[in-house]
C-alpha positions in Angstrom: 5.7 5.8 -18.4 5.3 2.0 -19.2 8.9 1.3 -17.8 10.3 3.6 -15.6 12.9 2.0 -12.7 13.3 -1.7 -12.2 10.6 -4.6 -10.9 11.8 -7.5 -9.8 10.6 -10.9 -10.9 9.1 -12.2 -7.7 8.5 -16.8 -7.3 4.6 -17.5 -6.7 3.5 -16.0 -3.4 0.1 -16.5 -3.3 -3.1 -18.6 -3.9 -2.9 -18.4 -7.8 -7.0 -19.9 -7.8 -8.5 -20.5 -10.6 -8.1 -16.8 -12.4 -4.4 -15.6 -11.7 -3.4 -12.1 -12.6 -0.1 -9.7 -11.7 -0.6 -6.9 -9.7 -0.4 -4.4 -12.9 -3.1 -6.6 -14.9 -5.5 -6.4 -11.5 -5.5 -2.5 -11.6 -6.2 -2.2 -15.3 -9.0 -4.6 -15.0 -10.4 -2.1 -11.7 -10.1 0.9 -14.2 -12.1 -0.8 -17.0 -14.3 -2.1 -14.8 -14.9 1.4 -12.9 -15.3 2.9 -16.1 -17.8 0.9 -17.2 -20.4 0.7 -14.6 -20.1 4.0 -13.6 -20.9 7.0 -16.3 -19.6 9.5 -13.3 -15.9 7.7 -13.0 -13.2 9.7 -15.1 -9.7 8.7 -15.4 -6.7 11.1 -15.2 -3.1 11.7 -14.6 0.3 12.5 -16.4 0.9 9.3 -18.9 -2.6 8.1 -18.5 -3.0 7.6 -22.7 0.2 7.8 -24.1 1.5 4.1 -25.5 2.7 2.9 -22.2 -0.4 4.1 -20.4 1.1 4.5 -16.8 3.1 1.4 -16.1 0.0 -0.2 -18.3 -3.0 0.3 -16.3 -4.5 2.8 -18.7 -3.8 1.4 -21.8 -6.7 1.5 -24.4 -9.0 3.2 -21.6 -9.0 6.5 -23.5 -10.2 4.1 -27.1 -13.0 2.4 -25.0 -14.4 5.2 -23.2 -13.4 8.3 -25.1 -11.3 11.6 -24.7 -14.1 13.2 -22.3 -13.7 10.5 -19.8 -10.0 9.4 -20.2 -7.2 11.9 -20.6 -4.1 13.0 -20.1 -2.7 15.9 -17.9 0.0 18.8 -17.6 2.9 17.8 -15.0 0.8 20.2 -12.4 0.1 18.1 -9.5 -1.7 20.9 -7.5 -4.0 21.7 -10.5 -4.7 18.1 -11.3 -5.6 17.3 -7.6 -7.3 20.5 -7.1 -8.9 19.2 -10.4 -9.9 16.0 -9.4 -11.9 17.3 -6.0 -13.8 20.2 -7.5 -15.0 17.6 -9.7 -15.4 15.4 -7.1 -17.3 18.3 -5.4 -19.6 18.5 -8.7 -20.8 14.9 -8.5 -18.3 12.8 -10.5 -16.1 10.0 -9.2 -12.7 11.0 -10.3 -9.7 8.8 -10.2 -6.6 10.8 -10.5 -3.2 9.6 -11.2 0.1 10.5 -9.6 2.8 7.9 -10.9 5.3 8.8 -8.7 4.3 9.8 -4.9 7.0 11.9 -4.1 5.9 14.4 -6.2 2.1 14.1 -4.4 3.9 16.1 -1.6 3.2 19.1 -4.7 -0.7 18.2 -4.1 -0.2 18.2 -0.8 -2.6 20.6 0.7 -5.5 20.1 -2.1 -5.0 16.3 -0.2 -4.9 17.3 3.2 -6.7 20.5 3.3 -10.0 20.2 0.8 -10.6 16.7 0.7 -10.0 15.4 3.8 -12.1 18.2 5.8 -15.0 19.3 3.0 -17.7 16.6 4.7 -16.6 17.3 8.4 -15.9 21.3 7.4 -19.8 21.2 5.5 -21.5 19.4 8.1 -21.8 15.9 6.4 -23.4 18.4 2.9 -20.7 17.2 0.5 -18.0 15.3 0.2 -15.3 14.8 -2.0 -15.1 11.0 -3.2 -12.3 11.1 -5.5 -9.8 8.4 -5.8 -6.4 9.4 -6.1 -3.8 6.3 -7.4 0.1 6.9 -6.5 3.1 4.8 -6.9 6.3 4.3 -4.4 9.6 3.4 -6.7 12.3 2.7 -6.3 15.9 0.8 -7.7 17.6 1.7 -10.9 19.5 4.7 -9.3 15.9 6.5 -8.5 17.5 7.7 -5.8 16.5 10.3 -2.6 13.8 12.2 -4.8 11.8 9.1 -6.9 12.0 6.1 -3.9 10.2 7.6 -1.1 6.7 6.1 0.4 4.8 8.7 2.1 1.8 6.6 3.3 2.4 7.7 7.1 2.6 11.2 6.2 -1.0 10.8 4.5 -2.4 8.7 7.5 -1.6 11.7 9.4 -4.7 13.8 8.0 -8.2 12.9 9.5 -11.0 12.7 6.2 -8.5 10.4 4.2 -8.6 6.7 3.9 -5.0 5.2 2.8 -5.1 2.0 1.5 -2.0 -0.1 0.6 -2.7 -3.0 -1.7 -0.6 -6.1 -1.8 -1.9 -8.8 -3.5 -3.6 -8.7 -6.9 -7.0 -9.0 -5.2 -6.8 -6.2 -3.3 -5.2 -3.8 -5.6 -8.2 -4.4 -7.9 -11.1 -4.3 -4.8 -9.4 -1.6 -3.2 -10.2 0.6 -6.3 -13.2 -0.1 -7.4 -14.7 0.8 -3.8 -12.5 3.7 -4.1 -14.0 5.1 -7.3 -17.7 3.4 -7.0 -18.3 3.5 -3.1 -16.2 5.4 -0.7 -18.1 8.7 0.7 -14.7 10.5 0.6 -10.7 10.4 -0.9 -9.2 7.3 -1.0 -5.7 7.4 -1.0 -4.1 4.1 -2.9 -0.6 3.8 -2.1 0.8 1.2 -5.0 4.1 -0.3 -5.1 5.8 -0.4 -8.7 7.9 -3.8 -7.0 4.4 -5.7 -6.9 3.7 -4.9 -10.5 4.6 -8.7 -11.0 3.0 -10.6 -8.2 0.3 -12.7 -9.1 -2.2 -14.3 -7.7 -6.5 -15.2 -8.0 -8.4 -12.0 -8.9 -12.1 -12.6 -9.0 -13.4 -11.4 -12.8 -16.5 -9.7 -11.3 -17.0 -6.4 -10.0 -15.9 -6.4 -6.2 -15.4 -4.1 -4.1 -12.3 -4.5 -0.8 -13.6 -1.3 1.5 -11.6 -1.2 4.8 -11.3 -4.0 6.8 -9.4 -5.8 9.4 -5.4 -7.0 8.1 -5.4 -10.5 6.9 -3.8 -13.3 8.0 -2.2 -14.7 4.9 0.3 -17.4 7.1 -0.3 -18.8 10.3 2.6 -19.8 13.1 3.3 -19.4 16.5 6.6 -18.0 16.9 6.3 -14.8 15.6 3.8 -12.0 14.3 5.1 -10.5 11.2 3.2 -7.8 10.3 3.8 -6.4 6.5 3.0 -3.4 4.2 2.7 -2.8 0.8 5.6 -4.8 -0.7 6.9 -5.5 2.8 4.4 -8.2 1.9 6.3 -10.2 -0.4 9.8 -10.0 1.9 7.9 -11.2 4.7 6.0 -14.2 2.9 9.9 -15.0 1.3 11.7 -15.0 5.0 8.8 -16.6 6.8 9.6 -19.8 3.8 13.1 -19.6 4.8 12.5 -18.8 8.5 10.4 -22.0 8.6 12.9 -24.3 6.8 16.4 -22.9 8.0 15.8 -22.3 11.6 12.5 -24.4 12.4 10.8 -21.0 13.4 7.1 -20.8 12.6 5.9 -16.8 11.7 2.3 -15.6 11.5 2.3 -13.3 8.1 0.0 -10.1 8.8 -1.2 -8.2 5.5 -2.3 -4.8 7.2 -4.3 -3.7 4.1 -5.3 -0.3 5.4 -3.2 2.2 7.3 -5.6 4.7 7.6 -8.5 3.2 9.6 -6.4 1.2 11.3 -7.4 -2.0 12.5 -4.9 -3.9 14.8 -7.4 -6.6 16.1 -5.9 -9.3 14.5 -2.8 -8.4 15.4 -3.0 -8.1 19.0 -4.5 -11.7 18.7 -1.6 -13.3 17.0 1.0 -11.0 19.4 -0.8 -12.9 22.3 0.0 -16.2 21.0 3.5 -15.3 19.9 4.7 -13.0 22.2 6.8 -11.5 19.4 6.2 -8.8 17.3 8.0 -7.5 13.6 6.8 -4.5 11.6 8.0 -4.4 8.5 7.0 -1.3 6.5 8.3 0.4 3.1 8.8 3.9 4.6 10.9 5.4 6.8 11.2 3.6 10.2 11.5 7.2 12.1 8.0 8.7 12.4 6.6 6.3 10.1 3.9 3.7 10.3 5.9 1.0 12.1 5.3 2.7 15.2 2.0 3.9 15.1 1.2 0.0 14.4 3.7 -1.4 17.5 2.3 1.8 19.9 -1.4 0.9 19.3 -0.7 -3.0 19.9 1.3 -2.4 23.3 -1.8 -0.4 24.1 -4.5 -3.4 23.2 -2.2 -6.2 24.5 0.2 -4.8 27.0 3.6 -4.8 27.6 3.5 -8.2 29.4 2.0 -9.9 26.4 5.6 -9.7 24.5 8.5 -11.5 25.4 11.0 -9.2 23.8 10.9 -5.9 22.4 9.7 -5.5 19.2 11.3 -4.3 16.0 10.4 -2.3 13.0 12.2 -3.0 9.8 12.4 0.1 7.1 14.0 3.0 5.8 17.0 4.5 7.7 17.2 8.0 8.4 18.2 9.0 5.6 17.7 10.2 2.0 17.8 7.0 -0.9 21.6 7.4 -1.9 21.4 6.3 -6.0 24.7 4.3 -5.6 23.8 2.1 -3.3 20.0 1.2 -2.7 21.1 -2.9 -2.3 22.4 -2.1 0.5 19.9 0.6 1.7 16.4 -0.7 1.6 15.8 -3.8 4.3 15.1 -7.1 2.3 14.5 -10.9 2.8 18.2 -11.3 4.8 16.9 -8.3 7.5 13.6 -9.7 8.1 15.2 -13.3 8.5 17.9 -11.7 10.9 15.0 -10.0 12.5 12.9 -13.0 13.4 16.1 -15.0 14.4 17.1 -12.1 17.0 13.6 -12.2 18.4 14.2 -15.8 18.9 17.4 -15.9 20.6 16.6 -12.6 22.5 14.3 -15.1 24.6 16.2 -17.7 25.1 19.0 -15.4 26.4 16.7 -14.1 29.0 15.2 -17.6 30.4 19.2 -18.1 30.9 19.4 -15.6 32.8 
């Protein structure tokens, strides 16, 4: 599992600092490190120690820290999960690996049904802090049953935090608060496109609990809020946005779907009156809305100049022969800001 599906070589995107990594090199660093300071933290998950050790964030974990603490699983996602919270349950701090999420939906109710509701369910007695790592794919003819991403679906369940790291930084603080800190299940919704994206990862051990999106480019023309590898598409068109058509976007890493925190986002919709959501996942339903319906709420109507527009999946299942053409990229969110743009200037002309 070291190379399944296709990850694109992405230019530099962020702050590289003084201690760059990739995306893939930040998670293996989080596992070491989780590992290490924490006798309690055990690592699991179909691939976790064969030779490509899940897209190579397990490699060598199972050599450092032995067979008892890293080890590999039957393809059971049900029993892994179910697994991973009676543990949990027990007083260890598992981290549990799912390297494709659309097989998660398999897990589903040990997810949605035990860990999410054991601390609300047991009046605050127990809980069941168990960290559970999954993977959206997609490209090289993965088609409608390996390029889904079901972070909405999981936002959906009260007693689960969903976290959706971006950058390098956060992939790496994200878990470790997942598997040292959090009081209950972390969902970490990875993207295998991001595996390449670099950028500064402190060497210490941090932890990135839930917090407020971050503003990683500042403007005044337009809010362009991004998640999970939305991210790099948004950071590329806002480049091009900026230099083509002399349009200046505000760049909007949400971080965490699940709490959501829209603050900053209602404060850069106020200064923009324009509003984009880009998301990964399916625009019906999904998490584009949830994010434009709770800004509308905050700001108002008035505050926009136009309508706003969600950029994602259509409404239909990943067909293998042509996902070019299927997923949004760079050339829709570019069309999407210009639109915005014009939209306005069509309506002072009237």
């Amino acid at each position: 599992m070291s190379n399944w599906g296709t990850t694109p070589k992405l230019p530099t995107l962020l702050e590289q600092g003084r201690r760059p990594l990739s995306y893939q090199q930040a998670i293996a660093e989080a596992m070491h490190q989780a590992l290490m300071v924490d006798e309690r933290v055990c690592v699991f998950g179909q691939g976790a120690t064969d030779k490509g050790g899940t897209y190579g964030t397990t490699r060598r974990l199972e050599e450092a820290f032995g067979a008892e603490r890293v080890f590999d699983v039957p393809t059971a996602e049900g029993i892994i999960t179910g697994m991973a919270v009676g543990m949990s349950l027990g007083g260890l701090r598992p981290i549990v690996i799912h390297p494709r999420n659309d097989f998660l939906l398999l897990a589903l109710d040990q997810i949605a049904n035990h860990a999410a509701k054991w601390d609300l369910m047991f009046g605050h007695q127990r809980s069941a802090p168990v960290a559970i790592r999954t993977v959206a794919c997609r490209g090289w003819g993965s088609a409608a049953q390996h390029s889904q991403a079901l972070h909405a679906i999981l936002a959906h369940f009260p007693g689960l935090e969903v976290a959706l790291p971006a950058t390098p930084g956060d992939a790496k603080g994200m878990l470790l608060y997942a598997a040292l800190e959090a009081d209950g299940p972390v969902m970490l919704m990875e993207h295998k496109w991001l595996w390449n994206l670099t950028g500064h990862v402190e060497e210490s051990v941090y932890t990135c609990p839930p917090a407020e999106p971050r503003v990683l480019r500042e403007g005044d023309d337009v809010t362009l809020v991004a998640l999970s590898y939305g991210l790099a598409d948004a950071l590329l068109a806002a480049g091009r946005l900026a230099e083509e058509h002399r349009t200046k976007v505000e760049v909007i890493d949400l971080r965490w779907l699940r709490p959501l925190e829209v603050a900053s986002v209602c404060r850069s919709v106020r200064k923009t009156g324009r509003l984009v959501v880009v998301d990964t996942g399916h625009v019906q339903f999904g998490a584009s809305g949830e994010i434009v319906a709770q800004v509308l709420e905050r700001v108002g109507v008035g505050a926009l100049k136009v309508a706003p527009i969600r950029l994602g999946m259509p409404a239909t299942p990943v067909p293998a022969c042509s996902e070019s053409t299927y997923f949004p990229g760079v050339d829709d969110v570019v069309g999407a800001g210009c639109r915005l743009v014009a939209a306005e200037a069509e309506q002072r002309a009237l």
